[in-house]
Each structure stands twice: as structure tokens, then as C-alpha cells.
C-alpha positions in Angstrom: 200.5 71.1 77.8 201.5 72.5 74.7 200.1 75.8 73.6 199.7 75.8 69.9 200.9 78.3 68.0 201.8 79.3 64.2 205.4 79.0 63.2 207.1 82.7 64.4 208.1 85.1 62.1 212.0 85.9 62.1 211.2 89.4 62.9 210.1 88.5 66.5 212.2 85.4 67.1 215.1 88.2 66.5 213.5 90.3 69.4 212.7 87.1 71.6 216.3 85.9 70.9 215.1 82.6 69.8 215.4 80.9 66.6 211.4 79.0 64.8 212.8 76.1 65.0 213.1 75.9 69.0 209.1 76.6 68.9 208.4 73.1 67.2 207.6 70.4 69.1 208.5 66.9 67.6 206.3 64.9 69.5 203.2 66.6 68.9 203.8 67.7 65.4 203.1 71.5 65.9 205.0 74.5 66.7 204.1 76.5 70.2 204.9 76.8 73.7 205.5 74.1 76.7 203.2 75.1 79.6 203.8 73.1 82.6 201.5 74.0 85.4 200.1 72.2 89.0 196.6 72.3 89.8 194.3 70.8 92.3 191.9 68.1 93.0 189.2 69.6 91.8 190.9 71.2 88.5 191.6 74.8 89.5 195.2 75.8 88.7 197.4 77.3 91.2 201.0 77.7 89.1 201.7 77.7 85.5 205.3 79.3 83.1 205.0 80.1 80.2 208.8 80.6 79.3 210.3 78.3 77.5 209.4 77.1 73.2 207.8 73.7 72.4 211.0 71.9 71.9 212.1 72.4 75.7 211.9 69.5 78.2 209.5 69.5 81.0 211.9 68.8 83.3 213.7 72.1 82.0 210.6 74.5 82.3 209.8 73.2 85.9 213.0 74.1 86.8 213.7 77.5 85.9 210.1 78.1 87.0 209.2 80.5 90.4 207.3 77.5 91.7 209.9 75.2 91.8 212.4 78.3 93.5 209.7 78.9 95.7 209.6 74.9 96.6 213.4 75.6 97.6 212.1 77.9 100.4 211.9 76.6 103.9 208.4 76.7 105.3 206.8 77.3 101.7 204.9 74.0 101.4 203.8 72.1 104.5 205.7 69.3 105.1 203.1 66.6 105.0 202.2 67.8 101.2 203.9 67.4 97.9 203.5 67.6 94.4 203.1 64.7 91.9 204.8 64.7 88.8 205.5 61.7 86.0 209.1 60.7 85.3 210.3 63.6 83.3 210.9 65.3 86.7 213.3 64.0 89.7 211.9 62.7 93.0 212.7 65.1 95.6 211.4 66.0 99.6 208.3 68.2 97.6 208.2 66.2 94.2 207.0 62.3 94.3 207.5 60.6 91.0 206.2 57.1 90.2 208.5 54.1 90.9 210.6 53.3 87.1 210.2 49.9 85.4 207.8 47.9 88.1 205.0 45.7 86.9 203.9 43.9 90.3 203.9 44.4 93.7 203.7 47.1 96.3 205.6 49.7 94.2 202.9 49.0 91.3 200.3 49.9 93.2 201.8 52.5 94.2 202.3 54.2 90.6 198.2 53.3 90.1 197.3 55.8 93.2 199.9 57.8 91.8 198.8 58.2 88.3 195.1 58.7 90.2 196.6 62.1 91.4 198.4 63.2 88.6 195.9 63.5 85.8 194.2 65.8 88.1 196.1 68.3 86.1 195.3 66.6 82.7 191.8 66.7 83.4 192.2 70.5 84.1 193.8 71.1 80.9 191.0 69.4 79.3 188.1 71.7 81.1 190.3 74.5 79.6 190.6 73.6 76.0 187.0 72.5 76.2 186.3 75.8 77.3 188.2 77.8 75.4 188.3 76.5 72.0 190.7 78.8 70.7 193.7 76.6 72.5 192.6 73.8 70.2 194.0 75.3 67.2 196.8 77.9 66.5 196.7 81.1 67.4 196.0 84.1 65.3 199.1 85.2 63.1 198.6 88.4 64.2 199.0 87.2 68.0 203.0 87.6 69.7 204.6 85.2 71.5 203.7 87.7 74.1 200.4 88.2 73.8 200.0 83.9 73.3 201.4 84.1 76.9 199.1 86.9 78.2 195.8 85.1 76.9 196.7 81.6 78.4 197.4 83.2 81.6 194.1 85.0 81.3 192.3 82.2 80.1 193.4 79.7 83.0 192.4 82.5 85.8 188.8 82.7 84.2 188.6 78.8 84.1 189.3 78.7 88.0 186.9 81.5 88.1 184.0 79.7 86.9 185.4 76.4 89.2 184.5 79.0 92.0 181.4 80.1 90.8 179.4 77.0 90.6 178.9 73.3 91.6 179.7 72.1 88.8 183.2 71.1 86.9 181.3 69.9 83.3 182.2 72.0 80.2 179.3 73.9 78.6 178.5 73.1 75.2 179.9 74.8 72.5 177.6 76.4 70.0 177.0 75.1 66.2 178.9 78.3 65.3 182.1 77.7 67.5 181.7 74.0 66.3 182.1 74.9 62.6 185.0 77.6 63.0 187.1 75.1 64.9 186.2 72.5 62.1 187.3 75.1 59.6 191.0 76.0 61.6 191.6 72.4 62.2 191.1 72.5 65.7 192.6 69.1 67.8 190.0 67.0 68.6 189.0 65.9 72.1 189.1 62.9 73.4 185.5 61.6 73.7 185.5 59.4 77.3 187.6 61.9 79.2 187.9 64.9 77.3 191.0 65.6 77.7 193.4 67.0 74.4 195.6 64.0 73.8 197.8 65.5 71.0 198.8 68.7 72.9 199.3 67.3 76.6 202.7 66.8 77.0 204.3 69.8 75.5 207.9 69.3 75.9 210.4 66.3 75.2 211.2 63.9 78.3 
């Protein structure tokens, strides 16, 4: 997903060591920061990074991530398990991607189950932004890159919180109040049959 931010002063990109323009991604439209993560079946996140500007592929932030190191390691996922990712990553012993450029057959249906697993994690990042409202628009001026960082992370470990603490997965509704300041910033709109943030999934380029 891509974490929406405003455009970075010069000041901190100096002290980051990165230039604005790195921070906008041109897919989406919006500057801020690619966050690639791997959650459950039941929408609870169990890795996220947080490291690399808007304009960075996918593929790129997985793989300078400590997940995917940690996928390296002998013994560290069981060996009848693996992750599913779309094509922007590569097909390997703990990584299936779908099958490129098939419209028939057995290969097809095998992209259809597929893409049943994987928007697992879209439908996570929806129960976050519908929770937290403030991930629909950019954040405060007065928020750092760093602090941006800090605040998703925190905000994603109170959103498997509340997965734990009750039965239900549905997204409380959001008072008349938070309605009209999110109006007011320009806030991205959900998408009504799944709610799920279609102009912010898919932070970086493929």
C-alpha cells in the first residue's frame, strides 16, 4: 500500500539522504511511502517495511526487507507453507506467484485460487484505512518521514489488536465528525463493495 504523505521539505530529505521527488508515486498520483506487508487469513498482519519512498518497486522493498532475509533462513518457514505474492515479485521455494499470460486451463484456475489468497492482504489494508481514517489522506505537515513510519507501525499493531479482541472483522462506523474532516482533507475514498482503498494499494512501480 502506499502511505500518503505531503511532499517532504528539503530540510529533511537532506537528513534522510533522499531527494522529494523519489517520494512520488506515478501511479497513484501522490507522494508517500511504499509499504509492502504479509498478513493472514483472517487480516491480522504479521510483517510490514516501511523503508523505501513511493517511487520504489515492490519487488525492491520486499527484498531488502528482514522478512524476506529471514525467508533465506533454513528452518524459518515450514516447508509445506509459502507466501503468495502477484507478479512484481519472483517465484521462489517460499514465494508462489501466479502463472504469466494464461487465459484457460489448469494454470488459470490456478491464478483464480491464487488471487483468492492474495487479497487476503488487500482486504487487511482496507480494515486499516477504514479504521484509521487518517491513512486516507496525507499526513500532517508537521509529521517526519519518521514519525509517518512510527504511526503506521503503530496503527497496524492496534488493528491486529482489535482482530484479537473480538469476533468480528467489520469496520466500525465512523462518526459524522470524522466523516466531515476527511471530506474537508480530501481523504481517498473507499471502495463501496469491498472496502478496500483502490487508489493507494499498490504503492510502488512493478
Amino acid at each position: 500500500m502506499l502511505v500518503w504523505i505531503n511532499k517532504s521539505t528539503e530540510e529533511e530529505c537532506q537528513k534522510i539522504g533522499v531527494g522529494s521527488a523519489k517520494f512520488y508515486c506515478g501511479r497513484k498520483k501522490k507522494f508517500g511511502l511504499n509499504l509492502p506487508a504479509t498478513a493472514t487469513s483472517n487480516r491480522k498482519f504479521i510483517a510490514l517495511s516501511i523503508k523505501y519512498p513511493g517511487s520504489s518497486s515492490d519487488f525492491m522493498a520486499f527484498e531488502n526487507s528482514d522478512l524476506r532475509r529471514e525467508l533465506e533462513t533454513n528452518n524459518f518457514l515450514h516447508p509445506d507453507l509459502c507466501l503468495f505474492g502477484d507478479n512484481a515479485y519472483v517465484n521462489t521455494k517460499y514465494m508462489a506467484t501466479p502463472y504469466p499470460n494464461v487465459k484457460q486451463g489448469s494454470r488459470d484456475a490456478y491464478n483464480f485460487y491464487h488471487s483468492q489468497l492474495r487479497i487476503c492482504v488487500d482486504c487487511a489494508f482496507g480494515m486499516l484505512v477504514g479504521r484509521w481514517g487518517i491513512l486516507r489522506t496525507p499526513s500532517p505537515l508537521v509529521f517526519s518521514i519518521k514519525k509517518v513510519c512510527k504511526l503506521v507501525q503503530s496503527l497496524c499493531s492496534l488493528h491486529n489488536f482489535l482482530i484479537d479482541d473480538t469476533s468480528e472483522y467489520a469496520c466500525p462506523s465512523q462518526l459524522p465528525s470524522d466523516d466531515f474532516y476527511l471530506q474537508v482533507q480530501g481523504a481517498v475514498p473507499l471502495r463501496g463493495d469491498m472496502n478496500l482503498p483502490t487508489q493507494l494499494l499498490g504503492g510502488g512501480h512493478v
